[in-house]
N, CA, C and O atoms as a printed pandas DataFrame, in Angstrom:
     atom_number atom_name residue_name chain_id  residue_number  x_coord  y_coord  z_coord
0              1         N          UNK        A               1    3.721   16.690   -1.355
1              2        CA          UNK        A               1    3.081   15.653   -2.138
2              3         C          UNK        A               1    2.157   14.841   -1.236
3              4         O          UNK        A               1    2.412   14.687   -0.042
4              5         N          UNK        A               2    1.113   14.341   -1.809
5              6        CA          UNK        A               2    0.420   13.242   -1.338
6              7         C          UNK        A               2    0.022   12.216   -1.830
7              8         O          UNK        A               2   -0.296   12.220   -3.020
8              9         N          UNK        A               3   -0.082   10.978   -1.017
9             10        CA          UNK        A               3   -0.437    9.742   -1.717
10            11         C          UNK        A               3   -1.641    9.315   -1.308
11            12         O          UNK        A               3   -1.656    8.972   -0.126
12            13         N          UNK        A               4   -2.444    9.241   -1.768
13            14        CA          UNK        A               4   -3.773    8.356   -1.738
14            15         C          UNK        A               4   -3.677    6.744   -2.181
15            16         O          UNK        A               4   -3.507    6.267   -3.303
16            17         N          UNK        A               5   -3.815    6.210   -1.138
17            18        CA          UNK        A               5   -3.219    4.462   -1.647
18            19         C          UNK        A               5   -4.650    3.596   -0.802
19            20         O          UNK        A               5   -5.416    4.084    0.029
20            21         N          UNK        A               6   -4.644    2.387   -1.287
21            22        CA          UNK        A               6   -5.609    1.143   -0.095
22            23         C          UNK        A               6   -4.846    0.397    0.777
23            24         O          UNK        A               6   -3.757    0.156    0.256
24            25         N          UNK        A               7   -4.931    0.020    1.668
25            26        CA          UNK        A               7   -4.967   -0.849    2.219
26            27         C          UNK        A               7   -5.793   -1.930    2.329
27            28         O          UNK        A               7   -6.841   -1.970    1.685
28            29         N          UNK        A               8   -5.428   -2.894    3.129
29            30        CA          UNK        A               8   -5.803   -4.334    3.128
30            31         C          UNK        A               8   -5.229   -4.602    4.723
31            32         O          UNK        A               8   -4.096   -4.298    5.098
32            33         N          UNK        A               9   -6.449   -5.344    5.699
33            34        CA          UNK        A               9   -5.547   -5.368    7.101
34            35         C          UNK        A               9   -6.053   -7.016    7.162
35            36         O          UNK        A               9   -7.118   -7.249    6.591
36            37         N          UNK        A              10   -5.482   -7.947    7.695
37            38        CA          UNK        A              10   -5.487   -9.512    7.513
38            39         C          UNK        A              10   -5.166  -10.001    9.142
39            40         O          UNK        A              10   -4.463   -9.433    9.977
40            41         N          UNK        A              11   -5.812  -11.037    9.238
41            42        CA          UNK        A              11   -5.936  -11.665   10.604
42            43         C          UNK        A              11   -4.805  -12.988   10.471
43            44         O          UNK        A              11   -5.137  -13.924    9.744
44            45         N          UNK        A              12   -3.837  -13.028   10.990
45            46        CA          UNK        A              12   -2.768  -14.179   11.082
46            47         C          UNK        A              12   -2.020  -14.427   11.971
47            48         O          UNK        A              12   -0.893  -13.936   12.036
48            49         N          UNK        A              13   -2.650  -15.490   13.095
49            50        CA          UNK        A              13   -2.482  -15.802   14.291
50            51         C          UNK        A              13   -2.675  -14.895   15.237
51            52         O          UNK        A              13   -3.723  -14.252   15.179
52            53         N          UNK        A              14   -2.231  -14.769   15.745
53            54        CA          UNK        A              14   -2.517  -13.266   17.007
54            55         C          UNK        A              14   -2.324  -12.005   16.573
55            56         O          UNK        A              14   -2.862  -11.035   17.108
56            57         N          UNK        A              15   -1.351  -11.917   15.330
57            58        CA          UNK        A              15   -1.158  -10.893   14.603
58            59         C          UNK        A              15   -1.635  -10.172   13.533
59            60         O          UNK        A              15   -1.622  -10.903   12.543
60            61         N          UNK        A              16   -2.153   -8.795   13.212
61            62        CA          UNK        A              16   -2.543   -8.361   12.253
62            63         C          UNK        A              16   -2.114   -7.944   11.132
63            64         O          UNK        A              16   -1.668   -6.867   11.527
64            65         N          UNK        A              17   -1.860   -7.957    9.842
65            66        CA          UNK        A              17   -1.213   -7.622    9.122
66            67         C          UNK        A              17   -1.867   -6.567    8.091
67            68         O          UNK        A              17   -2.910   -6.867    7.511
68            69         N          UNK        A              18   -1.147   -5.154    7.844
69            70        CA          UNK        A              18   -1.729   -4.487    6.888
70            71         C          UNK        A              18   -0.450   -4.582    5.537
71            72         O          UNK        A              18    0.727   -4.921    5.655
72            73         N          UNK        A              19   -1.286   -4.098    4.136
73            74        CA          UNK        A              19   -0.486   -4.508    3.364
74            75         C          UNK        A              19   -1.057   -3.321    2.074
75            76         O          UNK        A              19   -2.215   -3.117    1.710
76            77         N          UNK        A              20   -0.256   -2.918    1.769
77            78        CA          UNK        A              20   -0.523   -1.411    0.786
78            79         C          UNK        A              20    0.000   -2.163   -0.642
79            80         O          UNK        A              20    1.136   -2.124   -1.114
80            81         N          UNK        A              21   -1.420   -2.991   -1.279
81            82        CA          UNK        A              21   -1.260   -3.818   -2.635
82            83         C          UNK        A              21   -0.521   -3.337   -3.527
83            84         O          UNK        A              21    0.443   -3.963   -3.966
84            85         N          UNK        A              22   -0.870   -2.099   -3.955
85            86        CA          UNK        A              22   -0.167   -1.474   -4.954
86            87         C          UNK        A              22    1.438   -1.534   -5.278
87            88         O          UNK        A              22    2.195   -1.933   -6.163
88            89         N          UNK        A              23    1.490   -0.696   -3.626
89            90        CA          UNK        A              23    3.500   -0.810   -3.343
90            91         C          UNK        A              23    3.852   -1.680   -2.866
91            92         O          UNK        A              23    4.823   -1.565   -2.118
92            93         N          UNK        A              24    3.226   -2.996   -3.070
93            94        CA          UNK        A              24    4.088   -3.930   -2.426
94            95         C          UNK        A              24    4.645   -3.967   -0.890
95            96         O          UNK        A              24    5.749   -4.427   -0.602
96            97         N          UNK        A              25    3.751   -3.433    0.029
97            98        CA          UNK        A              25    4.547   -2.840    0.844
98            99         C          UNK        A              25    3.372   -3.273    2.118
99           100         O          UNK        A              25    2.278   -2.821    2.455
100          101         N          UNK        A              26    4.240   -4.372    2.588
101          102        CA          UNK        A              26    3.246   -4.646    4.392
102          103         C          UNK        A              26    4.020   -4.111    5.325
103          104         O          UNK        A              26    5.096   -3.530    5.188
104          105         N          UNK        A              27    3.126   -4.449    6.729
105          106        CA          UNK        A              27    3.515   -4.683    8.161
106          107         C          UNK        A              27    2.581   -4.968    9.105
107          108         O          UNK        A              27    1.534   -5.511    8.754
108          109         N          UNK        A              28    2.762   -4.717   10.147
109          110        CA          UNK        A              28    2.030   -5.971   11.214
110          111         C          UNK        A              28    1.961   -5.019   12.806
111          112         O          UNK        A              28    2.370   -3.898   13.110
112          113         N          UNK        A              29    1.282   -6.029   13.520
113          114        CA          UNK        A              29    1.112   -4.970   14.918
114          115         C          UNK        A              29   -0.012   -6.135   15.517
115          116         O          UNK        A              29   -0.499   -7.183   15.093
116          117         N          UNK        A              30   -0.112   -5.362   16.675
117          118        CA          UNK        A              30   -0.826   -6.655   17.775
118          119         C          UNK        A              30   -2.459   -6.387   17.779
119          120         O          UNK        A              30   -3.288   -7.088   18.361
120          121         N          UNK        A              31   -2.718   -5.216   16.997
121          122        CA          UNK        A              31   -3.812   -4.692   16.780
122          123         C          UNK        A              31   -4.067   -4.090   15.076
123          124         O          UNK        A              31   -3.212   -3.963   14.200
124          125         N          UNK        A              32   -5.270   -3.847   15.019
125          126        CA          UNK        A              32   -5.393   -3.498   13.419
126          127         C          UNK        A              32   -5.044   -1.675   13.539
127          128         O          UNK        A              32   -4.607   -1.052   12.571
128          129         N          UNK        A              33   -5.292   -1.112   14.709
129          130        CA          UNK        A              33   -4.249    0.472   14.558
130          131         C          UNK        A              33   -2.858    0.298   14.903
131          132         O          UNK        A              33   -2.135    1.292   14.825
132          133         N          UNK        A              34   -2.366   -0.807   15.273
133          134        CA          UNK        A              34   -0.835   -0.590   15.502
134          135         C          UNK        A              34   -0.580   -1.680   14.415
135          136         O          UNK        A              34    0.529   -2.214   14.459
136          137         N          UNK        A              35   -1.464   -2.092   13.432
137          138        CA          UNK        A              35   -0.172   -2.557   11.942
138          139         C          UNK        A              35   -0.554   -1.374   11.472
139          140         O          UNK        A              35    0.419   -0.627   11.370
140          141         N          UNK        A              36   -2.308   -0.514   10.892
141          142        CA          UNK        A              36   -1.590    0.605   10.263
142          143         C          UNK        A              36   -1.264    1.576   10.454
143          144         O          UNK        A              36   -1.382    2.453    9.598
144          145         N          UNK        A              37   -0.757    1.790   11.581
145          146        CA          UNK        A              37    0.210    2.644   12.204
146          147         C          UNK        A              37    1.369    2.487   11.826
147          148         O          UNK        A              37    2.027    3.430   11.388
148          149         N          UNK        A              38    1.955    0.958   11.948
149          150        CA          UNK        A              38    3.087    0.321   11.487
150          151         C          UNK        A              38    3.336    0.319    9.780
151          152         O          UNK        A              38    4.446    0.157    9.274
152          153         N          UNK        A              39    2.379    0.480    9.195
153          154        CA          UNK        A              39    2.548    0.127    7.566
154          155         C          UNK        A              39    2.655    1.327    7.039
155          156         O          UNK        A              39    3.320    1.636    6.050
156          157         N          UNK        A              40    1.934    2.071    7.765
157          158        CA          UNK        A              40    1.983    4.036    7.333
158          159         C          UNK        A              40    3.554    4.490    7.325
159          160         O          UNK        A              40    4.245    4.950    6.416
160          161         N          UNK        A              41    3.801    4.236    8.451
161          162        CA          UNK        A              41    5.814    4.273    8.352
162          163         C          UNK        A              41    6.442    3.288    7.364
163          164         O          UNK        A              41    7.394    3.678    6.689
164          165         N          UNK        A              42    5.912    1.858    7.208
165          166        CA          UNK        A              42    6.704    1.404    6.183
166          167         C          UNK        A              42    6.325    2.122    5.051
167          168         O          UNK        A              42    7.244    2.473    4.311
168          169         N          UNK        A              43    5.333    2.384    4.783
169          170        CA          UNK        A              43    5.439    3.144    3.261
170          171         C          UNK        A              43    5.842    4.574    3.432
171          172         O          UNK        A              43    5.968    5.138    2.346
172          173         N          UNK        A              44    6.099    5.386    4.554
173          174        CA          UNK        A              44    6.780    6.511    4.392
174          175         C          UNK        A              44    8.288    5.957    3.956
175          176         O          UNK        A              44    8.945    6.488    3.061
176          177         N          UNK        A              45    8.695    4.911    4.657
177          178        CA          UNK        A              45   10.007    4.903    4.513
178          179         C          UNK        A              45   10.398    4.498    3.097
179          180         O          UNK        A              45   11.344    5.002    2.491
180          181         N          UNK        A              46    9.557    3.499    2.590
181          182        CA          UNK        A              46    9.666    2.968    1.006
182          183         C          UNK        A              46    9.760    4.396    0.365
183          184         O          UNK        A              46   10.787    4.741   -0.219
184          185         N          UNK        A              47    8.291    5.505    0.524
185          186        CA          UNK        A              47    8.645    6.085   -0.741
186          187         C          UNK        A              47   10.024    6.947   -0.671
187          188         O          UNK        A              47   10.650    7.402   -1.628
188          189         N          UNK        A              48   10.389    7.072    0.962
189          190        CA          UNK        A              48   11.501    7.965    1.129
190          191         C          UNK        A              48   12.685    7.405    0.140
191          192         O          UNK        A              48   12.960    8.019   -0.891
192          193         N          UNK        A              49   13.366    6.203    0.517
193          194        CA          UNK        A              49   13.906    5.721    0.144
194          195         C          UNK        A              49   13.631    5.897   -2.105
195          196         O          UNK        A              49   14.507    6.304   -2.869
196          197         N          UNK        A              50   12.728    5.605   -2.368
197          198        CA          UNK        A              50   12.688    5.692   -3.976
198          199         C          UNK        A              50   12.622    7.559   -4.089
199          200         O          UNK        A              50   12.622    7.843   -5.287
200          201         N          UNK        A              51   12.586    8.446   -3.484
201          202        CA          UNK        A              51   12.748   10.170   -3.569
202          203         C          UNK        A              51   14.028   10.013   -3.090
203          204         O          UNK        A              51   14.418   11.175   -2.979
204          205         N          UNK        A              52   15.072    9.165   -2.679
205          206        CA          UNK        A              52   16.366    9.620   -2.378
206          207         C          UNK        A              52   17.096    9.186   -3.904
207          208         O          UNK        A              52   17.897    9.705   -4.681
208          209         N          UNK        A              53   16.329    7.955   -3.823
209          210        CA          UNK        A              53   17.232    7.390   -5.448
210          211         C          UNK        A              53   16.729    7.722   -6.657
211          212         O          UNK        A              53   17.042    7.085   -7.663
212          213         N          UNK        A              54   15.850    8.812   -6.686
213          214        CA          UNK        A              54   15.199    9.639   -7.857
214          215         C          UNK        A              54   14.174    8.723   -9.000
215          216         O          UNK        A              54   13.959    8.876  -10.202
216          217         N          UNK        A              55   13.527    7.407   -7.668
217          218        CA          UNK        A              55   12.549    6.762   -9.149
218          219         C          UNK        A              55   11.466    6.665   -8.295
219          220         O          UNK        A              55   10.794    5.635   -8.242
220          221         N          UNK        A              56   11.134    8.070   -7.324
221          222        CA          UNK        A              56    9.881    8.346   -7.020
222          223         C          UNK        A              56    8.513    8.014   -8.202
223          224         O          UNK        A              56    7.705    7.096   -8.345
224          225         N          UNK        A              57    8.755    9.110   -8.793
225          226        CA          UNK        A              57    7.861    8.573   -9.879
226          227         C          UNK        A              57    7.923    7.584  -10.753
227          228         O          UNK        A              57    6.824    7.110  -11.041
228          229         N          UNK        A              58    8.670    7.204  -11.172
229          230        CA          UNK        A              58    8.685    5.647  -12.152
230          231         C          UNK        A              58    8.110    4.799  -11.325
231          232         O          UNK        A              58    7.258    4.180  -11.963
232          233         N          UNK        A              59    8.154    4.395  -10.020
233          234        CA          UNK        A              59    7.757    3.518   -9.079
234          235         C          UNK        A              59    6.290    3.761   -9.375
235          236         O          UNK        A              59    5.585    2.940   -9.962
236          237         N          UNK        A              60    5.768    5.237   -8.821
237          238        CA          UNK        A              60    4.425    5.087   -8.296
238          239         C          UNK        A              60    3.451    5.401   -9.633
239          240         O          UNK        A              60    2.252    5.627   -9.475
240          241         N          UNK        A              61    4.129    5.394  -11.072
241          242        CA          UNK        A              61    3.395    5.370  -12.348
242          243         C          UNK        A              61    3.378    3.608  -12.467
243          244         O          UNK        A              61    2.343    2.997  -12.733
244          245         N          UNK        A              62    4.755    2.904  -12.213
245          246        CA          UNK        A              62    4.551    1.636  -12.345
246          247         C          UNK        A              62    3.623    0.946  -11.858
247          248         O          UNK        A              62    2.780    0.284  -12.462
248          249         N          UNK        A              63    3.782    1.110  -10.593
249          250        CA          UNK        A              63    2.647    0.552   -9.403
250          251         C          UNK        A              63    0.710    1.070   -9.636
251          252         O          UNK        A              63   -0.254    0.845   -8.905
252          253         N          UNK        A              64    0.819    1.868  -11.072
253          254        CA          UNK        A              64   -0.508    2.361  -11.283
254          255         C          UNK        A              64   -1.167    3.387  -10.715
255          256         O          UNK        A              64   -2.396    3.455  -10.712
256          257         N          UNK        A              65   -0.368    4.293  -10.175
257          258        CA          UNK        A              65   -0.611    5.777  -10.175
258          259         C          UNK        A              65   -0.925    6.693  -10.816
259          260         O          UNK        A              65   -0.160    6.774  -11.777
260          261         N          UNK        A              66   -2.026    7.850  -10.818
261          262        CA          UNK        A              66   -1.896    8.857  -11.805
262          263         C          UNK        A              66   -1.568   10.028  -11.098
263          264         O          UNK        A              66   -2.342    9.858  -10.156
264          265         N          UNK        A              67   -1.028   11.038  -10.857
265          266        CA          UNK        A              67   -0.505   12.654  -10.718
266          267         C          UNK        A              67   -1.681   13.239  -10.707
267          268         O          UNK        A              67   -2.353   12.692  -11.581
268          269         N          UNK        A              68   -2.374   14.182  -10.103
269          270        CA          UNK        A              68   -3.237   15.019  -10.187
270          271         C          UNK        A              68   -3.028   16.013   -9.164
271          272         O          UNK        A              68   -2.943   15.876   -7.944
272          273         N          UNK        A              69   -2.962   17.057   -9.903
273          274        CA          UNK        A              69   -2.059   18.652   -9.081
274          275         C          UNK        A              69   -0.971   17.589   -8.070
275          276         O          UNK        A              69   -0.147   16.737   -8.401
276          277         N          UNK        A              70   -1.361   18.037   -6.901
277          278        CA          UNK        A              70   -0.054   17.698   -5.983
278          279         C          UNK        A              70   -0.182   16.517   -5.509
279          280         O          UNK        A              70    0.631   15.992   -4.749
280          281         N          UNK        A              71   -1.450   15.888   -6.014
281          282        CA          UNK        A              71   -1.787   14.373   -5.136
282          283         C          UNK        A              71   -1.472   13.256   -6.341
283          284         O          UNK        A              71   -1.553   13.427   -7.557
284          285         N          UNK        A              72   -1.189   12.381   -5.802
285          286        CA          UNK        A              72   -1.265   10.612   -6.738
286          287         C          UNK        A              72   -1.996   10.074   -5.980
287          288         O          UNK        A              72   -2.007   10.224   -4.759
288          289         N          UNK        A              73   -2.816    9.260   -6.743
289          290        CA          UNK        A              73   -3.840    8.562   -6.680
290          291         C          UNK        A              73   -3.846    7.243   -7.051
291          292         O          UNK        A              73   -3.172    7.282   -8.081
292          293         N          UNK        A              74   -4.336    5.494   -6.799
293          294        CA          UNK        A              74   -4.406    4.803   -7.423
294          295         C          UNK        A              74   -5.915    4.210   -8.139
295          296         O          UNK        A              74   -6.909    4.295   -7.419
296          297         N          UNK        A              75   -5.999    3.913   -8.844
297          298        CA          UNK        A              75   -6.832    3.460   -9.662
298          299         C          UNK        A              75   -7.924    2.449   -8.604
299          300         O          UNK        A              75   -7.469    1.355   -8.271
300          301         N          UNK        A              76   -8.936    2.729   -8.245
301          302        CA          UNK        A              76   -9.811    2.193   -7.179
302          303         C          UNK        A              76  -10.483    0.630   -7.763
303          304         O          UNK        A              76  -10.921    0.671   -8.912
304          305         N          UNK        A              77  -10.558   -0.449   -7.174
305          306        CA          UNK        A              77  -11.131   -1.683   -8.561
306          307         C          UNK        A              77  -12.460   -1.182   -8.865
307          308         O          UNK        A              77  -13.219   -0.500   -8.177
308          309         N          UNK        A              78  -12.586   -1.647  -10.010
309          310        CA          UNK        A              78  -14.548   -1.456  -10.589
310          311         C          UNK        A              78  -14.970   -2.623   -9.305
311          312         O          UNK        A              78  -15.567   -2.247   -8.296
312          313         N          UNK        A              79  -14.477   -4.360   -9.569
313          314        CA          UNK        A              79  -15.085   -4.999   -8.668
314          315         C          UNK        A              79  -13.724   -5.765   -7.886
315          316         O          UNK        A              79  -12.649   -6.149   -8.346
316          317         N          UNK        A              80  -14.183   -5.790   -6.770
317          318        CA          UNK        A              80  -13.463   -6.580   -5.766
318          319         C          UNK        A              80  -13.976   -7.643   -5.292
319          320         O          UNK        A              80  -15.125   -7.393   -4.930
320          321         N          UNK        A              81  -13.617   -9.011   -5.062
321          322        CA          UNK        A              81  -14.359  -10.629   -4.979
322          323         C          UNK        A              81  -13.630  -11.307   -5.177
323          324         O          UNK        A              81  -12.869  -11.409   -6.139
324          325         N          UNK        A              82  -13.772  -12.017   -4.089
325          326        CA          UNK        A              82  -13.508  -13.700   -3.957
326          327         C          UNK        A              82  -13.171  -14.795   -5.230
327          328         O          UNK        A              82  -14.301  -15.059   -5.639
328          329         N          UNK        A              83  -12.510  -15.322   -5.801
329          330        CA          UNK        A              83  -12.692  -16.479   -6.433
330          331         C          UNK        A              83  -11.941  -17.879   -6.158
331          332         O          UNK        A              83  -10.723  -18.057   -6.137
332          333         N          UNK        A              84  -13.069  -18.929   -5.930
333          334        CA          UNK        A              84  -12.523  -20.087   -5.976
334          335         C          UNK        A              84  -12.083  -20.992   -6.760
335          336         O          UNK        A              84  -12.878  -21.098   -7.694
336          337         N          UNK        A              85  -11.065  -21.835   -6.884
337          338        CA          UNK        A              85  -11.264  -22.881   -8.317
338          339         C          UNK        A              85  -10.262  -23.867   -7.474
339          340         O          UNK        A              85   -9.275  -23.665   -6.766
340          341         N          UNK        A              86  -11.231  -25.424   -8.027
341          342        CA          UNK        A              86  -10.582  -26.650   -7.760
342          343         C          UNK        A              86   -9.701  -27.206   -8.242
343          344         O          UNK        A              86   -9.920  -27.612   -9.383
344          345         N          UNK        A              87   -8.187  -27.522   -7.589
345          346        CA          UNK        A              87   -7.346  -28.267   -8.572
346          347         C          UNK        A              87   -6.989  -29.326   -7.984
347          348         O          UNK        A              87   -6.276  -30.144   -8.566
């Protein structure tokens, strides 16, 4: 199987953080290749963990996945942007 997913890598304090939106699923590293280095294993281990307890797929249909032959895919945004609002 394969997963095609995004990432997101974030600057917070000395540390970098990557974060796989979809699955809910971060981690971190002292550099932006050693968080996603680091986040690539956390999400191996997440999906391992949901293929041991058999809601592989319910998860990654929930999380907005579609199946295509052997790959899942997530839904890419039309637009991605900033918004501000004053409260």
């Amino acid at each position: 199987m394969k997963l095609d997913f995004r990432i997101e890598i974030f600057k917070e304090g000395n540390l970098y953080v990557a974060v796989a939106p979809e699955l809910n699923v971060s981690s971190f590293g002292k550099s932006q290749k050693e968080a996603r280095r680091s986040l690539r294993e956390a999400v191996a281990l997440f999906l391992e963990e949901c293929k041991r307890m058999g809601s592989l797929d319910d998860v990654l249909i929930e999380a907005g996945f579609k199946p295509k032959n052997k790959e899942w895919r997530s839904n890419d945004p039309l637009v991605t942007e900033r918004m501000a609002l004053g409260i």
